[in-house]
N, C-alpha and C positions, 0 to 999 in steps of 0.2 A: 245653751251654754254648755260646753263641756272644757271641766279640768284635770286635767291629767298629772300625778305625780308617780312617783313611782310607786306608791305603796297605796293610794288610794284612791281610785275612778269616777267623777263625777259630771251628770249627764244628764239635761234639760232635754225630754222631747214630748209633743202633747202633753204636755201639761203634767210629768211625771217625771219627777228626779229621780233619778236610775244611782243609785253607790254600791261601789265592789270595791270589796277588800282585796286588794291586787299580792300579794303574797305567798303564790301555791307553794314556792319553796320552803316553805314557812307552817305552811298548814292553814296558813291566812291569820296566821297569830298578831296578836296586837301589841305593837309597839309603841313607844308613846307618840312617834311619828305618826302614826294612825289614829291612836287616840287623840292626839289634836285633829289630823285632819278629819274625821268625822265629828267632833264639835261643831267645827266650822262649816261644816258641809250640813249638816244637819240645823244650825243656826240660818245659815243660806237659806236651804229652804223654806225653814220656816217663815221667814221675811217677804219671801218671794211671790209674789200676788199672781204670777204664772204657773208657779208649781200648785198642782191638787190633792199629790201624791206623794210617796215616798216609797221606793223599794231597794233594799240592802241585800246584797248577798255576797260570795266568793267567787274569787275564778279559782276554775276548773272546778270537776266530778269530785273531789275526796274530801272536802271541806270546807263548810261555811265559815268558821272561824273555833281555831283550836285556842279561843281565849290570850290570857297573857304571853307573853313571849318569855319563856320560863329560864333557856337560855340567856336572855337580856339583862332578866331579875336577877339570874345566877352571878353575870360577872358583875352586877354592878355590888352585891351581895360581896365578894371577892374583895371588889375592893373599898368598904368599909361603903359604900355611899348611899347616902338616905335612900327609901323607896316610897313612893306616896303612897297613902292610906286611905278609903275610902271618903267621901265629903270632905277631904283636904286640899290645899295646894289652890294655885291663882286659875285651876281651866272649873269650868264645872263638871260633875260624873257623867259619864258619858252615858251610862244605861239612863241616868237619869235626862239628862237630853234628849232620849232617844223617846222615853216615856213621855217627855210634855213638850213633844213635836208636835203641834197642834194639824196637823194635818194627818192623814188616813197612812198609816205607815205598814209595810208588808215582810214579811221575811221571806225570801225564796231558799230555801235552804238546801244546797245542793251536796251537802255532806255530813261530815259529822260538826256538833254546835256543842264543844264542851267550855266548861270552869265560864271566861267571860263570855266568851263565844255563845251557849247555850241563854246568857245574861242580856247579852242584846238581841236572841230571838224572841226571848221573852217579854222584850220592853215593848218590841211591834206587838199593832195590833191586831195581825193576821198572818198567820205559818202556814208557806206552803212547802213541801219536804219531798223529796224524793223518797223512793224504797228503803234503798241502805242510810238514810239519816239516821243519827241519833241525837238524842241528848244528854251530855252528862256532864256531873258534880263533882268532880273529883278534887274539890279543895281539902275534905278532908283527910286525904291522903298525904298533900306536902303541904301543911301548914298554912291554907292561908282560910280565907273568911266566908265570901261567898254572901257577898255583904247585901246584894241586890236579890240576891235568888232567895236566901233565909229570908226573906223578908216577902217576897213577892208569891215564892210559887205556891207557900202552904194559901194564898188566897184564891189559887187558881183552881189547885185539884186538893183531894181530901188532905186536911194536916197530918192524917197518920201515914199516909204514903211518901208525902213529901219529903216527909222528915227523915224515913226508912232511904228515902233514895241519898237526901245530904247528909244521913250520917254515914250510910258503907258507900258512897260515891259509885254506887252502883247505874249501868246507864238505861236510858227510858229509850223502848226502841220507836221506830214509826209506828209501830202497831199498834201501843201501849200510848203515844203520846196523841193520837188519831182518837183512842177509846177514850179517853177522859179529856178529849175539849184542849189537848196543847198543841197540833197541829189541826185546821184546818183542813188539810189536804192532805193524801198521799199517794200519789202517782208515779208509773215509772219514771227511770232517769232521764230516758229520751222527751216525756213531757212535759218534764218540771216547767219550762222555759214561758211554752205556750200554753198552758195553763197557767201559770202564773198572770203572762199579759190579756188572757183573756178575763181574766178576774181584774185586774186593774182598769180594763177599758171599760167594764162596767160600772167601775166606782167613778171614772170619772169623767161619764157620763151626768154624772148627774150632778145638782145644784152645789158648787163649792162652799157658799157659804155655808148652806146646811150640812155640807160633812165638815165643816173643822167646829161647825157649833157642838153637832156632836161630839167629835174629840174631845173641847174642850169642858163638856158638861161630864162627860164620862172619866175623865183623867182628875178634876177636881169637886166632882162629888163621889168619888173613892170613897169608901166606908162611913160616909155620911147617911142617918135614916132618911128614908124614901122622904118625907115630909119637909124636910130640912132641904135635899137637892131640888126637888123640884121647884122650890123658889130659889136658887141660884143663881140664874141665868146671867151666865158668861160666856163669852166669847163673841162671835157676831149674830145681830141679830137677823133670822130670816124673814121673820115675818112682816117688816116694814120695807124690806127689798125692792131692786127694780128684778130682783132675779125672781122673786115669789110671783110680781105680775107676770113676768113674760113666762115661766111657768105654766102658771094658770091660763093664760094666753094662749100659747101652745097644746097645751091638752086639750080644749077648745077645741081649736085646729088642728085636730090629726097633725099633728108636726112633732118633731124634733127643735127644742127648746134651744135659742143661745145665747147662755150665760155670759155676763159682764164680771160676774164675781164683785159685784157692790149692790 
């Protein structure tokens, strides 16, 4: 399946829905045109018993996504008209979409990922970043909230640094974001691509139900004690699978396994 608008790229192959924020001229800023279509696109997949995967990024070299379209907010600001506020309004959050996309989701990040932009790197569950990426906070510079990141990244790395970075909106470079666990990856810009796909082919490689179990065991026993998640269990089950036999089947047999995904 591939859909094409103009603002945002969406693309079924092997088993791995491919979205780009189609906007260089923009910075790859998000509009609300965008923010619906990655709802949707991100809803899609999730539904999608073909997709295993998820990978979000930008086109071109100089930016993953420069966040809100700050432009946009400006004239709509102008002219006296509502602006939506976080967890408001008839679509769901998008970071938050992105976060309980039950499936194995990736950021390739091929530039800089500020204010939302650095919001939905963070909601994937794996960043792969070029040299020059960054990431930054700079809401508290023009007033706005930083509704997903106050909330998310002090669980990610220490609270006293996170906080240091979303109060002077100072940015986290690859090096810094590599040393405490907020990119996975950092490699030049010539290899973001193929290392990215080579990390995906190995995720989905392997049993789908068992990585969206995972997803989903990890996404909703979120700050739950250990004792409490491990009786959870949600999402699909693997262990009653035709995929766990044939699995087990295959390892057997020096083979390569072929999943049903049920």
């Amino acid at each position: 399946m591939n859909l094409i608008n103009n603002e945002v790229i969406y693309e079924v192959k092997d088993h791995v829905a491919y979205i780009t924020i189609n906007r260089p001229e923009r910075s790859n800023a998000i509009s609300e045109h965008v923010r619906e279509s990655l709802i949707s696109y991100l809803s899609n997949a999730n539904d999608d018993n073909e997709v295993w995967a998820v990978v979000l990024t930008g086109t071109g070299d100089r930016s993953f996504c420069a966040g809100a379209d700050l432009k946009d907010m400006n004239e709509k600001a102008q002219k006296n008209k509502k602006l939506s506020t976080p967890m408001t309004g008839k679509l769901r959050n998008v970071y938050e979409t992105m976060f309980e996309t039950y499936k194995p989701t990736i950021a390739v990040i091929n530039g800089a990922a500020v204010g939302g932009g650095a919001e939905l790197a963070l909601a994937c569950d794996i960043r792969i970043a070029s040299e020059h990426a960054y990431l930054g906070f700079p809401e508290a510079k023009i007033g706005m909230g930083a509704n997903f990141s106050s909330a998310y990244l002090p669980r990610l790395i220490p609270r006293a640094i996170a906080l240091e970075k979303l109060y002077t909106g100072d940015t986290i470079t690859a090096r810094e974001a590599v040393e405490w666990g907020l990119f996975n990856k950092v490699v030049a810009k010539e290899d973001l691509v193929s290392t990215a796909n080579e990390m995906v082919e190995r995720i989905v490689k392997n049993a789908p139900l068992t990585l969206r179990r995972y997803k989903h065991m990890t996404v909703k026993s979120n700050g739950m004690p250990l004792s409490q998640a491990i009786r959870l269990d949600v999402g699909p089950s693997p262990y009653l699978s035709e995929d766990r036999k044939e699995g087990i089947q295959a390892f057997v047999e020096k083979r390569a396994p072929k999943w049903k995904n049920k």
